[in-house]
N, C-alpha and C positions, 0 to 999 in steps of 0.2 A: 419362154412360151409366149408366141405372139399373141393379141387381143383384137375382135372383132369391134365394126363399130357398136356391137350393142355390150360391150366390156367383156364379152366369155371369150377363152383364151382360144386361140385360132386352132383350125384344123386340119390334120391331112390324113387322105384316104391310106388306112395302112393295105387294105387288098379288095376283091372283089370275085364273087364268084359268076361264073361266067355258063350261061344256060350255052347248047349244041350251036344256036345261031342265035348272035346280038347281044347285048349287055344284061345282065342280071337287073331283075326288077327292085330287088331289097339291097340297100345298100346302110355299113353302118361303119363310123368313122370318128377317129378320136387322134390324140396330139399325138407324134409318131413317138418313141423311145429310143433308151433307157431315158428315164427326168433323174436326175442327179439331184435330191433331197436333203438338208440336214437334220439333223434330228433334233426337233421342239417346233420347227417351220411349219406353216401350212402345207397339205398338198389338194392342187386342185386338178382336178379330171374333168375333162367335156367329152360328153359323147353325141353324136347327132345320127337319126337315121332317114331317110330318106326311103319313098319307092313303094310305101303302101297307098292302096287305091284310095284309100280316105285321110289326108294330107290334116285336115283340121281334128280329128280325134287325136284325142290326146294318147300316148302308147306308155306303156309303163315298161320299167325299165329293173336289171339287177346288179350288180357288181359281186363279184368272186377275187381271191387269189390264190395263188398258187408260192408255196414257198420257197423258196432255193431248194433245200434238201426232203420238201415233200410234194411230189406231184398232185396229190389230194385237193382238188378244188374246195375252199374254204367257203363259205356264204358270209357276206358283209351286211347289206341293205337292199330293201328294193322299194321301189317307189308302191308295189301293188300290196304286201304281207307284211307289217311290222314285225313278226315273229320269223321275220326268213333268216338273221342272220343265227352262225353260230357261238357260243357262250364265250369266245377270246373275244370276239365286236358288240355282242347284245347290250353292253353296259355302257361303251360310248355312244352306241346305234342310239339309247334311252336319254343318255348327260348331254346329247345334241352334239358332241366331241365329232362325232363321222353323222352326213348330213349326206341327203341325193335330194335335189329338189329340181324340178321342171322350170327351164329357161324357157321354153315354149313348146307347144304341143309335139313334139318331135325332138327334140333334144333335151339333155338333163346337166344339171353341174356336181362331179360328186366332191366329194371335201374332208379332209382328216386334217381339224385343228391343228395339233401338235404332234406331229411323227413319232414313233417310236423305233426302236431299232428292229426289231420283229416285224415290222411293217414292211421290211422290204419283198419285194417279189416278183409277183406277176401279175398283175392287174384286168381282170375281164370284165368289159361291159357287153352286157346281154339284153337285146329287147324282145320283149312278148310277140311272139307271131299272134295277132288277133283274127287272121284270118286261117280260109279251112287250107291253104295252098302254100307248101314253102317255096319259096325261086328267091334265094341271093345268099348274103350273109348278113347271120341275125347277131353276129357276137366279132370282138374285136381286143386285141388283148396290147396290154402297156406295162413295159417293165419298168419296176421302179428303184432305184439305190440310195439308201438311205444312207449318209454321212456323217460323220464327226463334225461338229462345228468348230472349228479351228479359227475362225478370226479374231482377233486381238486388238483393242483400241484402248489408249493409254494417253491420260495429259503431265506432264511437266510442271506446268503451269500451276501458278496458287491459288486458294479458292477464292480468293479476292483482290482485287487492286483498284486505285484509285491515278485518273488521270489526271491534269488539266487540258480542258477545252484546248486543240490545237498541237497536243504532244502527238510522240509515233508512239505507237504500238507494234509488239513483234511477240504473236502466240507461237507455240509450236504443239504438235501431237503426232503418235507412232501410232500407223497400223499395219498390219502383215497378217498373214493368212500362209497355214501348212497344210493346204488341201494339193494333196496327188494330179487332182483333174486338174486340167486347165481352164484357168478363175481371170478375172482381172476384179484390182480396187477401185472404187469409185470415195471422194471424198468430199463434203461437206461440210464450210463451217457455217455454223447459226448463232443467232440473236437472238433469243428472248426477252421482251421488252417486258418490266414491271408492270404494264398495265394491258397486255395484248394474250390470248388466248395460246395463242398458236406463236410458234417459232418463225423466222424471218432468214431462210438462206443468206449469207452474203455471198461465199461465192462457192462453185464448186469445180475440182477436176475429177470427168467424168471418167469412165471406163476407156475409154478411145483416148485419152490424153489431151481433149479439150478441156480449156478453160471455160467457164460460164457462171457471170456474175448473177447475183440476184437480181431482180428486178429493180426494188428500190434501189439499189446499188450501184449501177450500169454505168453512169454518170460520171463515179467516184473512179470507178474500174476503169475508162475510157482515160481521164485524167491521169491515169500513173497514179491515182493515191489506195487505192486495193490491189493490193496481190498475192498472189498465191504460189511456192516453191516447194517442189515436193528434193528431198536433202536428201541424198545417200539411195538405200532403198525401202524406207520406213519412215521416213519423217516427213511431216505435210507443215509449212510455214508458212501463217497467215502475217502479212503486215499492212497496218493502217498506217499511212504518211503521215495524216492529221486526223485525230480523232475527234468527234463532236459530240454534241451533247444527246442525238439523237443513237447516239452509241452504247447510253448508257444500259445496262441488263444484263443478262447470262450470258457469255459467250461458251461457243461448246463446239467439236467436230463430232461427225457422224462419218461411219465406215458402212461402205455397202462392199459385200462379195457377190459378184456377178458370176454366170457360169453360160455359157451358149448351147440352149437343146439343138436336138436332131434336124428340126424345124427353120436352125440359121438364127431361132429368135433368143435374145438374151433375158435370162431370169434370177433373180436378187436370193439368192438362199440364203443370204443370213445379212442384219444388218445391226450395230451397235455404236453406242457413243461414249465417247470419253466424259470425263468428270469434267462441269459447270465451273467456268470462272466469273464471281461477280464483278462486272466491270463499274467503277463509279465516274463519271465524269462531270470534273469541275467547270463550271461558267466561268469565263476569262474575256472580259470586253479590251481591248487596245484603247487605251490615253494617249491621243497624241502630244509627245513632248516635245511642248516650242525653247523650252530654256537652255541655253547652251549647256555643255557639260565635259568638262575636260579631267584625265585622270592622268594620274603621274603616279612612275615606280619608280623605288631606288632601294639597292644593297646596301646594308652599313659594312658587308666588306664582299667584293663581286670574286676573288681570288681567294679559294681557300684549300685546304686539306681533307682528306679523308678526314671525318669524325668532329669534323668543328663543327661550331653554327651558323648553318645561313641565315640572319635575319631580310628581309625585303618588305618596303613600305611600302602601303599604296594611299595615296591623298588624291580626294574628288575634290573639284571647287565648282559651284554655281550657285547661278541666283537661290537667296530665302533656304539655305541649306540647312539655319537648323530647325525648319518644319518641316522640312518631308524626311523621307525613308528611302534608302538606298538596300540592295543586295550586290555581294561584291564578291569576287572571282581569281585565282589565281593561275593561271595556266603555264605549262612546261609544253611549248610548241603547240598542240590541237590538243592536249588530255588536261583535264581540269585538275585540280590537286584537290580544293576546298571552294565550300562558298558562302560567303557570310549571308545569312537573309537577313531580310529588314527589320524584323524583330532578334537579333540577334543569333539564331540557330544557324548550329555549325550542319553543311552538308556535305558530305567525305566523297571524291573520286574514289571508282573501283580499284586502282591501282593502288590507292594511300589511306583506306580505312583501316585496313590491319596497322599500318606506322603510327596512325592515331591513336591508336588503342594501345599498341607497347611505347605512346610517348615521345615517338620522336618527330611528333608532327603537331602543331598548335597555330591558333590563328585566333584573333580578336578583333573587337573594333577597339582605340584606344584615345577616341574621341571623336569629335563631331565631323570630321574630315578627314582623320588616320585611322589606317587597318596593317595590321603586321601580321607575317604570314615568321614560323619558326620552324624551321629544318635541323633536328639536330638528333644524332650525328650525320652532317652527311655522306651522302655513297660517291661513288664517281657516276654512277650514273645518274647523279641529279646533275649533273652543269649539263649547261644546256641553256635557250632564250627563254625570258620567262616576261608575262604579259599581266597587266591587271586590267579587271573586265569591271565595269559599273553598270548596274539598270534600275534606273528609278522608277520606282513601285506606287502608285497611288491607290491608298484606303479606302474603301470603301463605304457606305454605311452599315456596312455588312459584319465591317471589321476584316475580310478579305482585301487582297493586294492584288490588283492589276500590274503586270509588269510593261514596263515603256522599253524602248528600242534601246539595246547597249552599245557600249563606249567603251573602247579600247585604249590602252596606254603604249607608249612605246617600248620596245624591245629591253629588257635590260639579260647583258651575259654573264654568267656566272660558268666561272672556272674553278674543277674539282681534281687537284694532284692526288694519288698515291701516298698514305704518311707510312711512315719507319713505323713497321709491327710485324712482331714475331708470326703473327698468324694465318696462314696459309691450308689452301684445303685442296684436295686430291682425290680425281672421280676419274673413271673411264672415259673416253673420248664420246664414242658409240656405244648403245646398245642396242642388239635387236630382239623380240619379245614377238610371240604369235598371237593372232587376234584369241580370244577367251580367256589367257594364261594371268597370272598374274607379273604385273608388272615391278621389280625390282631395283631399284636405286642405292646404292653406298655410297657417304660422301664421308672420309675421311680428312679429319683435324688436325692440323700440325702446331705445334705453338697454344697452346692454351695456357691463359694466364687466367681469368676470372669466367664467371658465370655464362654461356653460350643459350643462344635462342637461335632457331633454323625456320627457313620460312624455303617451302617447295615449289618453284612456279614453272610458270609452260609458256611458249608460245607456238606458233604453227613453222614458220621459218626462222633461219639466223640470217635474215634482217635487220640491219640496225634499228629503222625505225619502227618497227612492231614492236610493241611493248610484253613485254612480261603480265601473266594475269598469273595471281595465288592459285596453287591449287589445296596445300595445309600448311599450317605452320603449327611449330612446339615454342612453346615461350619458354625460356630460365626455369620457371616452376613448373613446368612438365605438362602443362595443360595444350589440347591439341585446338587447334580452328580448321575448321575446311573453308579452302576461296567457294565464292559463290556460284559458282557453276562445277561446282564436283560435291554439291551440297545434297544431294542424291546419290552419289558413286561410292561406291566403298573403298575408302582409299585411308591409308591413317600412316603418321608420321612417328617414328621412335627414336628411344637412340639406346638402341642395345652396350654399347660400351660410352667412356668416357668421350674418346674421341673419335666415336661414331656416328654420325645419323645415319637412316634409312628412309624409305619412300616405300610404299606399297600400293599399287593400284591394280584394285582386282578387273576381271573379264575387260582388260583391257581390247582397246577395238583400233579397227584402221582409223579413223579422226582423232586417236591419242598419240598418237604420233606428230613429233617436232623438237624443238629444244626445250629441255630438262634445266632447269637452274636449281641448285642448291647455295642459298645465300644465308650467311653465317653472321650472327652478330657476337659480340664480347661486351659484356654490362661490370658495370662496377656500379654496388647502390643500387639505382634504379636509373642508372643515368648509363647509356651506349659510349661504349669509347672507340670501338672499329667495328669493321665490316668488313668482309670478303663474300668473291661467290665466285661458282663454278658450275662450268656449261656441260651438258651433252648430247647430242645427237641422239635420239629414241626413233626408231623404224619399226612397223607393226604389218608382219606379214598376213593378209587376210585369211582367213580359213578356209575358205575352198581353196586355197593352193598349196596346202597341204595335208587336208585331212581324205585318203581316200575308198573309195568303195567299189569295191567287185563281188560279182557272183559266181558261183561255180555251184554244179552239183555232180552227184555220184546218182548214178542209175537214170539218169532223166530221159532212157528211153526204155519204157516198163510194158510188160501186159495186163493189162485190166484186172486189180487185184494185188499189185505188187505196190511196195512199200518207196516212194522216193524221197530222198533229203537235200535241199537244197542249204548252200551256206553262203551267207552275206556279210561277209568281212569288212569291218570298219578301219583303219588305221590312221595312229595322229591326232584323235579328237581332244584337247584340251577341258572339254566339259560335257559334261550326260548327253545324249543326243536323244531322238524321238525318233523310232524307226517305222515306216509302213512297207509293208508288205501287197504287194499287188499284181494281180494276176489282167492279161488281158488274151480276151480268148478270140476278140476281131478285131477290125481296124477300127468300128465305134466307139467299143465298150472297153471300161476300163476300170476292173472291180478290185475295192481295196478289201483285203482279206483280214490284216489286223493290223493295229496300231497301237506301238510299245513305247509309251512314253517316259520323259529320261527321269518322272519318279519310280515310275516301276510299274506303274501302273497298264494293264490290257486292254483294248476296247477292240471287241471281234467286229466285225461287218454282218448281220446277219448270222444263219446258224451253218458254222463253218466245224462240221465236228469229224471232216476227215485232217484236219490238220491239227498239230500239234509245235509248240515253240518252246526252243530251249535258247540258253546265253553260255557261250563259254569265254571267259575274261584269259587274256595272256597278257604277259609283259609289254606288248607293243600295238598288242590290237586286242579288239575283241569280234566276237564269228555270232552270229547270229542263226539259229538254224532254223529253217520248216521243213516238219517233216508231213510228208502229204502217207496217212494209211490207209491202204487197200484204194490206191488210186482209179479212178475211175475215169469215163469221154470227160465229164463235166470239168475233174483237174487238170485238162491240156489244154495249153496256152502258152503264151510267154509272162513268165515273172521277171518282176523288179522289183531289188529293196529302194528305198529311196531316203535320205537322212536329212536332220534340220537340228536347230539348234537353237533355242531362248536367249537372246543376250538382249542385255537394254530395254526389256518390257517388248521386244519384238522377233517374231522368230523371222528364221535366215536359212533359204532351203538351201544345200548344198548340192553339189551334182550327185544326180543320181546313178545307178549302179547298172551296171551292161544286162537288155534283157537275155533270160535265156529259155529256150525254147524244151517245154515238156510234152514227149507224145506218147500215149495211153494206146495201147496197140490188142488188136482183140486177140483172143486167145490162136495161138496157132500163128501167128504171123511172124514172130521173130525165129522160129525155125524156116518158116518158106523165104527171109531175107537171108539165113547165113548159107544156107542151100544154093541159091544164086551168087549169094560171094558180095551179095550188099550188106555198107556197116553203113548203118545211118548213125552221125554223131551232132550233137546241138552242143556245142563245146562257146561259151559266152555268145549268145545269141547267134550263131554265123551255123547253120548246117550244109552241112560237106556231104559228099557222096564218095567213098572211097570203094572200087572194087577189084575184085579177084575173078580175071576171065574165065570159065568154062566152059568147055565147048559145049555144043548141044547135044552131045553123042554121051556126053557125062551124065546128065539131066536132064528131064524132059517133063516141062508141067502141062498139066492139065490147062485149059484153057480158062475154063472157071479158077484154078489156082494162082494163075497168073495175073486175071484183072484183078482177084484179091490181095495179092502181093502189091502188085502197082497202085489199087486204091491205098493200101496201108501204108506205102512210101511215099505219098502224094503232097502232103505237107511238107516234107524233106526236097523233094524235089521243085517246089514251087518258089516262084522266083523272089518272092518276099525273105525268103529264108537265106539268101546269097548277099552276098556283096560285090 
């Protein structure tokens, strides 16, 4: 709904009545319809009239509706009788909930706080003729649809984190919306600062698929250090290059669902935000460091076996070394392994915190210029160049460490053979698995000698150099860990037999697809003596390509009174789905009828009580039925079921179902079509004319029987209904 420059929402003349010569003197106008509403949202109305001889008296004003299924003009408010409305509105008309107040002497703004679903209808705004003379129009009418609020915003993210001045940041959040009509998302992330009232956009992408930074922002956004990536068709990815300390506060996204009235103008029906992450950010000043600083690595043996120990030393020398503070780094090509900080704290690589934890990974300082990193037992996937990093840290009088520029050592290679063991493991090459279903894995054991630990990892390609991330592992004693990005998914690791593991990951999606490892350890004690692993290829067919939906009905061409059933068959869905039902009866309007959610749960559109719904469940599908009783003009239109689907805290509309066309015929009319020899059929939206020629010596109508017949086939025969 557009806005004037004085904020009331813009207007256009929906008609005008027009005296024998020249334009009508009364004139009265309001935003065109249907307004597409949710239910809890505001609704606002403007009405303006125009055309009475006294321009500055102020006119008073009424509002009515009318309901779907009762033509009965209801009384709301009016600006002149507090007592006008009737007892469904008089309690909000009193709680201030529905308000009509004058925008200026000639126009009014009416308003319903919070919608309800009974709200829907017909909308009339009515002005007082105050004079002795009618000449125009004194009333004006807005259909209104009141909606399901279906939009969905969700964060990932933890309720808190802590940076240092100068790290990247990388949020993420899901929003999606299961509205019928046609909607666009708009997306915002904010900042709320511990000391500021009001929120601080950083950046957002709007509805038309523009980017636009915050104000303060602009700057950062220009520079490549803000950005914004919307992932897949639900995820929005906020990243900071470098964070600052003017960063520090709530980070959070906000979702708007926008909808386009009549008008061309866009309006926000629902808007929501994800859960607050405390961001903390640490002070970090740069020391510039003049003293040289050289580091050196070496293997005490660079050639080894599966299952041995790689030890590697790394020795820093510079000036005054034993008063300062060093933090120290091991790296396998670009991925860190560990890092010693300056006060001694060990920090684990994503890749190698699980190996720390079952032990076969260690690292110390081991005096005042040595640090040794322990790999044991190792895999063949550890050879490889490996580097040691130094950065000298100066103390603050804070007791905090400023870190200075690091210092790299030269390459040392380590070579990793294959050793003699019984033990070998055996997986399918491929598997393929449809998005929602559960995801399956078998890694069967050959050779077992002592106690086995399994660790399940992923990557996106078979890449060599893309590494492997956890997604669970089971350790010897049976306890499970999920890697940290499946620390949310329901996924869990067993081992149904001796020499069995399994994998399970449920509502698997297209992004879970890539290479599957199943990597097997053999313990003796507490100490690793081999290792094996085993690859597979995982493919994740999306669900709209295979789950599908059609319509079809029996009778869908009735007379007035007669009973139709339409059926919306589903086939293929791996998980509950959420069905709407929708009828549209012109090229504007597009009324959802009900909506069957995959708890079970009903939500009607207003008061729909010639229709009735059933489920019939089968082995391969399930039929969805509406059955329309004692159809009447109001039930002809074209239906469509339409399906979606919850995965990931985000829904996922799938293609909807072919319309198909219902026509309500008055009584008498399907006898004067089969008398002509016309079959009018609406078979999946597509109506056909099929007939049986008779001369005109056979029959002979009446002329008034004839434009009745032709009126009644008229929708049949019009060209929206062909292909």
């Amino acid at each position: 709904m557009g806005l004037t420059t004085d904020g009331a929402p813009a207007l256009t003349a929906v008609g005008s009545m027009r005296r024998c010569q020249g334009e009508a003197k009364v004139l009265t106008v309001a935003q065109t319809g249907p307004l597409y509403r949710v239910v809890g949202s505001p609704l606002f109305i403007s009405c303006n009239v125009s055309g009475f001889s006294s321009f500055s008296d102020e006119k008073q004003f009424e509002f009515r509706v009318q309901k779907p299924s009762n033509p009965i003009d209801i009384n709301i408010i009016s600006t002149n009788d507090p007592n006008f409305g009737y007892a469904m509105y008089s309690a909000r008309v009193r709680s201030k909930e529905v308000t009509l107040k004058h925008v200026s002497p000639n126009s009014v703004l009416f308003e319903i706080q919070s919608l309800q679903k009974n709200d829907e209808g017909e909308f009339e705004c009515t002005v007082i003729n105050s004079e002795l003379n009618y000449d125009g129009t004194y009333s004006v009418k807005i259909a209104v649809k009141v909606i399901d609020n279906s939009l969905s915003v969700s964060s990932p993210n933890p309720a808190s984190l802590s940076y240092n001045e100068g790290d990247a940041l990388t949020l993420t959040c899901q929003a999606s919306s299961n509205t019928v009509q046609h909607t666009h998302l708009s997306l915002t992330w904010y900042l709320h600062r511990d000391d500021e009232d009001k929120a601080r956009p950083i950046i957002s992408l709007n509805r038309d698929f523009t980017l636009s930074p915050g104000q303060e922002f602009e700057q950062r956004y220009q520079d490549g250090l803000i950005m914004l990536d919307k992932v897949g068709e639900a995820t929005y990815r906020l990243k900071m290059t470098r964070v600052e300390l003017s960063d520090q506060g709530l980070i959070y996204c906000q979702a708007d669902e926008w909808i386009q009235d009549p008008d061309r103008s866009w309006y926000s029906i629902a808007q929501k935000d994800a859960s607050k992450t405390n961001l903390r950010v640490k002070a970090k000043e740069r020391v510039p460091d003049t003293a040289s600083l050289i580091v050196r690595i070496s293997a005490q043996q660079a050639t080894l076996q599966e299952g041995q120990e790689l030890s590697l030393s790394c020795n820093i020398d510079t000036r005054n070394l034993e008063e300062r503070f060093f933090s120290v780094a091991w790296l396998r090509g670009s991925v860190e392994l560990v890092r010693i900080g300056p006060t001694g704290v060990l920090s684990l690589g994503s890749q190698y915190s699980g190996r720390e934890k079952q032990g076969e990974l260690r690292a110390a300082r081991i005096g005042n210029s040595d640090y040794r990193l322990i790999l044991q037992p190792v895999r063949t996937e550890d050879q490889g160049e490996y580097i040691c990093r130094a950065w000298p840290q100066e103390r603050g009088q804070d007791g905090a460490f400023t870190q200075g520029a690091a210092q790299d050592s030269s390459f040392q290679l380590v070579s990793i053979s294959v050793a003699g063991s019984g033990l070998s493991l055996e997986m399918q090459s491929t598997v393929n698995v449809n998005e929602g279903e559960v995801l399956k894995l078998t890694c069967k054991v050959h050779g077992v000698k002592d106690q086995l630990s399994v660790t399940w990892q992923r990557k996106l390609t078979s890449t060599s150099t893309v590494i492997f991330t956890n997604v669970v592992g089971l350790s010897q004693e049976g306890v499970m860990e999920k890697g940290e990005e499946f620390t949310n998914r329901k996924v869990k690791a067993m081992r149904p037999a001796t020499d069995t593991f399994t994998l399970e990951l449920d509502e698997v999606k297209p992004t879970d697809a890539g290479v599957y490892q199943c990597a097997v350890s053999e313990w003796k004690v507490n100490s690793k003596t081999n290792s094996r692993s085993q690859a597979v290829t995982v493919t994740v067919a999306p669900i709209d390509s295979f789950v599908k939906v059609n319509l079809i009905g029996r009778n869908n061409i009735v007379t007035v009174g007669e009973n139709v059933e339409l059926m919306c068959r589903v086939r293929g869905s791996p998980v509950p789905i959420t069905l709407i039902w929708s009828l549209q009866r012109d090229a504007s309007t597009l009324d959802n009828i009900l909506t069957l959610y995959s708890n079970g749960a009903i939500s009607w559109s207003g008061d729909q009580h010639s229709y009735q719904m059933k489920v019939e469940s089968k082995p391969n599908d399930v039929i969805y039925y509406l059955l329309i009783n004692g159809a009447s003009h109001r039930e002809a239109g074209s239906y469509q079921c339409s399906v979606s689907v919850f995965l990931e805290n985000a829904y996922k509309k799938l293609s909807s179902s072919n319309q198909l066309a219902v026509m309500v015929q008055n009584p008498g009319t399907a006898d004067i079509c089969h008398a002509t020899g016309y079959v009018a059929q609406a078979i999946f939206g597509v109506c056909s004319i099929s007939s049986l020629f008779l001369t005109m010596s056979v029959l002979t109508l009446s002329p008034s029987l004839s434009e009745q017949a032709q009126f009644d086939l008229h929708p049949c025969l019009d060209k929206k209904y062909h292909h």
